[in-house]
C-alpha positions as CSV (number, residue, x, y, z in Angstrom):
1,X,0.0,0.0,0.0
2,X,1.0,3.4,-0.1
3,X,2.1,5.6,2.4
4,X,-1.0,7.3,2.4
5,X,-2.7,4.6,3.8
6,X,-1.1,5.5,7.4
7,X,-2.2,9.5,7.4
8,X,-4.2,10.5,9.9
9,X,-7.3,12.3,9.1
10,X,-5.8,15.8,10.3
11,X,-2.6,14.8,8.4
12,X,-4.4,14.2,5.2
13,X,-6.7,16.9,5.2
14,X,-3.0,19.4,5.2
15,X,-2.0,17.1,2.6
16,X,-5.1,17.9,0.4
17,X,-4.5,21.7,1.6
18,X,-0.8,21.8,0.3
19,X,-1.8,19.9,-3.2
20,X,-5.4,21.4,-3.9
21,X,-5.5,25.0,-2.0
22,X,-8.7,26.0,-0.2
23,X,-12.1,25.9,-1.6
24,X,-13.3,28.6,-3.6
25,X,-15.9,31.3,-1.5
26,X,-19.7,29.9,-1.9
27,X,-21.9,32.1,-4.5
28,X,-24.7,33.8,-3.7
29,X,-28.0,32.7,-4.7
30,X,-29.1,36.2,-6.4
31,X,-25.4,36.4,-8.3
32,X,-26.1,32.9,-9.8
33,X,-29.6,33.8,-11.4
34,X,-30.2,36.0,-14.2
35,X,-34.2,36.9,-14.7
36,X,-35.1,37.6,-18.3
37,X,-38.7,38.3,-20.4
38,X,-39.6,34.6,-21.5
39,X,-40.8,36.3,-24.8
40,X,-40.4,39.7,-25.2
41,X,-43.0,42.2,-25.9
42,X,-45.3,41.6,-29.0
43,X,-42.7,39.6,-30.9
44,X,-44.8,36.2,-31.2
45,X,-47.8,38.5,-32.5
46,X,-45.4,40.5,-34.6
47,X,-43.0,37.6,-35.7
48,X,-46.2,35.7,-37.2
49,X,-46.1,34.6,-40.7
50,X,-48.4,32.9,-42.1
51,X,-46.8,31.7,-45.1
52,X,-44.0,30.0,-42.9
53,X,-46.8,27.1,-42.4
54,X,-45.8,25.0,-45.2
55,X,-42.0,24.8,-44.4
56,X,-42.9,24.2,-41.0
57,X,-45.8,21.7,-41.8
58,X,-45.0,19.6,-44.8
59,X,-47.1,16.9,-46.0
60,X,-48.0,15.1,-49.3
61,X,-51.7,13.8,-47.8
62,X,-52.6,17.4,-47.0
63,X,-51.2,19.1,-49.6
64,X,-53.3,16.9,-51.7
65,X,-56.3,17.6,-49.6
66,X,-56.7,14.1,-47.7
């Protein structure tokens, strides 16, 4: 085994201090978030085309009237 094996647990947790550093500082809640408009204002009524149905819906039955 290696010499780990025999640390103590106060003696490995300086080891991990000397190889890794100390943990970062935790992160606020409210500096992790970012609140934006879903959709914003008037662009699905304004973005609406109604042409764009037949490359967004495209299908032999219907356009054949089945």
């Amino acid at each position: 085994m290696s010499s780990s094996a025999h640390l103590t647990h106060e003696q490995a947790a300086a080891v991990r201090e000397a190889r890794f550093g100390a943990l970062p500082k935790p992160i606020a809640l409210a500096d992790t978030v970012e609140e934006k408009e879903a959709v914003p204002a008037n662009q699905a009524v304004d973005a609406y085309d109604s042409d764009s149905l037949g490359v967004r819906f495209s299908c032999l039955a219907a356009d054949w009237g089945l």
